[in-house]
N, C-alpha and C positions, 0 to 999 in steps of 0.2 A: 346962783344957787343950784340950777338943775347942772353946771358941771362939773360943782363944788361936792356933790350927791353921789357922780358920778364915778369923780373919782377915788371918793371915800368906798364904795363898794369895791371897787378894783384891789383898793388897800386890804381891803377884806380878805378878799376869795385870795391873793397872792398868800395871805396870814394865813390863810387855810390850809391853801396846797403846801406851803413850806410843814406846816406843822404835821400834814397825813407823813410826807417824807421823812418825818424826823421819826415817826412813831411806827413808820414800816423798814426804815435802815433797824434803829432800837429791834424789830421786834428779829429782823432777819438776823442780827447777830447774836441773839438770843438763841435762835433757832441752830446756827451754825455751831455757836456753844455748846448745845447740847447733845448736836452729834457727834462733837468730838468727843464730849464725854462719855457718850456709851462706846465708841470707837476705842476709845482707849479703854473701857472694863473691859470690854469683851479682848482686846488683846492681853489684857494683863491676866484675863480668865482661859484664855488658848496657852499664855506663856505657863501659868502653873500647872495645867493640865497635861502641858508637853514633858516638863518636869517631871510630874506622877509619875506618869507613862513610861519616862526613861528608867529614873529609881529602879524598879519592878525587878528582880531576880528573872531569867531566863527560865522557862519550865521547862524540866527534865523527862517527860513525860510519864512519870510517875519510878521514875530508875530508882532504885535500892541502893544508899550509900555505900560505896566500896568501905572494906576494912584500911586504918592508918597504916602507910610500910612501918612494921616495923610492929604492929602491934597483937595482941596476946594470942598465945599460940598452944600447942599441946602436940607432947608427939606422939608416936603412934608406940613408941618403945622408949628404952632406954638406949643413951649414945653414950658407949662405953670407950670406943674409941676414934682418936683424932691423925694419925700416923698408921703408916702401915696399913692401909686398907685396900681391897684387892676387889677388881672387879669379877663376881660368879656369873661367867657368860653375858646375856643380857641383864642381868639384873646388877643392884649395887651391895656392897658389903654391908649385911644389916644393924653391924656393931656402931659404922661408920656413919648409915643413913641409912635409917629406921623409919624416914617419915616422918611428917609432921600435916597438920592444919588449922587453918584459924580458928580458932574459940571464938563461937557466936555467928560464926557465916552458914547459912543455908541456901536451900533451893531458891528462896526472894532473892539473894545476893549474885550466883551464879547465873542465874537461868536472863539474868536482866545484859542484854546486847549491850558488848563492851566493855563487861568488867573484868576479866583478864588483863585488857589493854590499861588499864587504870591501875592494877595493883601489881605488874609487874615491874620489880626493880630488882636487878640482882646486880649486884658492883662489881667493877671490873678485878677488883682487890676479892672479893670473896672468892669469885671464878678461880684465881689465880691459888687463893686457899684451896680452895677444890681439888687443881690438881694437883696441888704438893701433897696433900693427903693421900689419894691415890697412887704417889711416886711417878707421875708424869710429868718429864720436865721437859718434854717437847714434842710436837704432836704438828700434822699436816694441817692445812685450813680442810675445816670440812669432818674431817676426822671425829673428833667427836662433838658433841655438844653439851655443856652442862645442863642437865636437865632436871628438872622438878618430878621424884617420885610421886606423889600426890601433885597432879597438874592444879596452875592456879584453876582452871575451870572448875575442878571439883571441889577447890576449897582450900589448895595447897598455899602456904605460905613461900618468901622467898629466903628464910634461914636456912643454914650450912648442913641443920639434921636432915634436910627434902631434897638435897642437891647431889648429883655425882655426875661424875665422866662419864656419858652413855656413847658407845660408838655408832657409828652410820651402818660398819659392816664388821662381823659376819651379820645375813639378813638372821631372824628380825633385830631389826638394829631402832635407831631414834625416829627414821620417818614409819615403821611400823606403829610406834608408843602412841604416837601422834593420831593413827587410826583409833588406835584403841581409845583414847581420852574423849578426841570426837565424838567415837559411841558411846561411852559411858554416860558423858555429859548430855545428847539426846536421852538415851534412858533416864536419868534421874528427872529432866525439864519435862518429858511427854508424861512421865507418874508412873514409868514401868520398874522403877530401881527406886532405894530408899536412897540416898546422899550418902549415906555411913556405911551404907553394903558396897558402895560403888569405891568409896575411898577405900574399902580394907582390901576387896581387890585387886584395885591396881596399885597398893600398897606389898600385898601377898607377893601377887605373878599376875605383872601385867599379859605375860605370854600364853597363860592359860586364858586370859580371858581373847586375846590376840586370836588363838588357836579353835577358840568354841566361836569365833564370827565365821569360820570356814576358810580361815586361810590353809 
């Protein structure tokens, strides 16, 4: 009896331990379950986040949309003609190219770094219109440049009424215009010039105003 006793407890305690292990395996894969389950929110909550994150438009640091090429414009006169137009010194024939600028662009537009670079497009077919209208049917590299009477800095568009054959030389030639535009354009961005007084300007005679910088 007492080994019959004895053994019957042994039977016991093995029933015992077997059953802790069953119920600490159970509880450990429960446990393992659960971290995978937040393992996997939290990745699936990093992957949508990375998402947002991407989506998101670039900031432009607050830039002024450039004007569409190509879009509404005003000229400064009437263009009464397309042929036949003759260069007056440094300046262009006013029949021919009178000037133009964009309708709706101002000092926000201009005065924001880089918009020159953005709304410049003049085709290599208009250029070539440019100089048939002028009668120049062949010219050295360098020679002239087709140039924007109203520069886009100020507001100038790139239609055929704001364009002509400016030469390099006699001086002031095209890299003088280029001073002048410079300055104009600081004057109207520092508040010293109005935007419309700057363009009729160097619309008028860019070389008077060339000539009042002290060249």
């Amino acid at each position: 009896m007492a080994a019959w006793g004895a053994r019957s407890i042994l039977l016991m305690l093995a029933a015992a331990l077997l059953a802790g292990c069953g119920s600490s395996a159970t509880s450990s894969s429960g446990s393992s379950s659960s971290r995978h389950h937040r393992t996997h929110r939290t990745r699936t909550h990093h992957a949508r986040s990375h998402r947002r994150t991407r989506s998101r438009p670039p900031s432009r640091s607050g830039a002024a949309p450039a004007p569409a090429v190509g879009g509404p414009t005003a000229l400064l006169a009437s263009r009464t003609k397309t042929s036949g137009c003759t260069v007056n010194g440094a300046l262009p024939d006013r029949a021919c190219t009178p000037g133009a600028v964009f309708s709706g662009v101002g000092k926000a537009q201009i005065c924001v770094l880089g918009y020159s670079r953005r709304v410049r497009n003049v085709p290599s077919s208009t250029k070539r219109q440019v100089f048939r209208e002028y009668g120049i049917s062949s010219h050295a590299p360098g020679q002239y440049e087709v140039d924007h009477l109203v520069s886009l800095e100020l507001g100038g568009p790139n239609s055929i009424a704001n364009l002509w054959p400016e030469a390099a030389s006699p001086q002031p030639g095209f890299h003088e215009k280029d001073q002048v535009e410079n300055y104009l354009h600081s004057q109207v961005c520092s508040g010293h010039l109005s935007l419309s007084r700057a363009q009729h300007q160097i619309a008028t005679s860019w070389l008077a105003v060339y000539h009042a910088m002290g060249h």
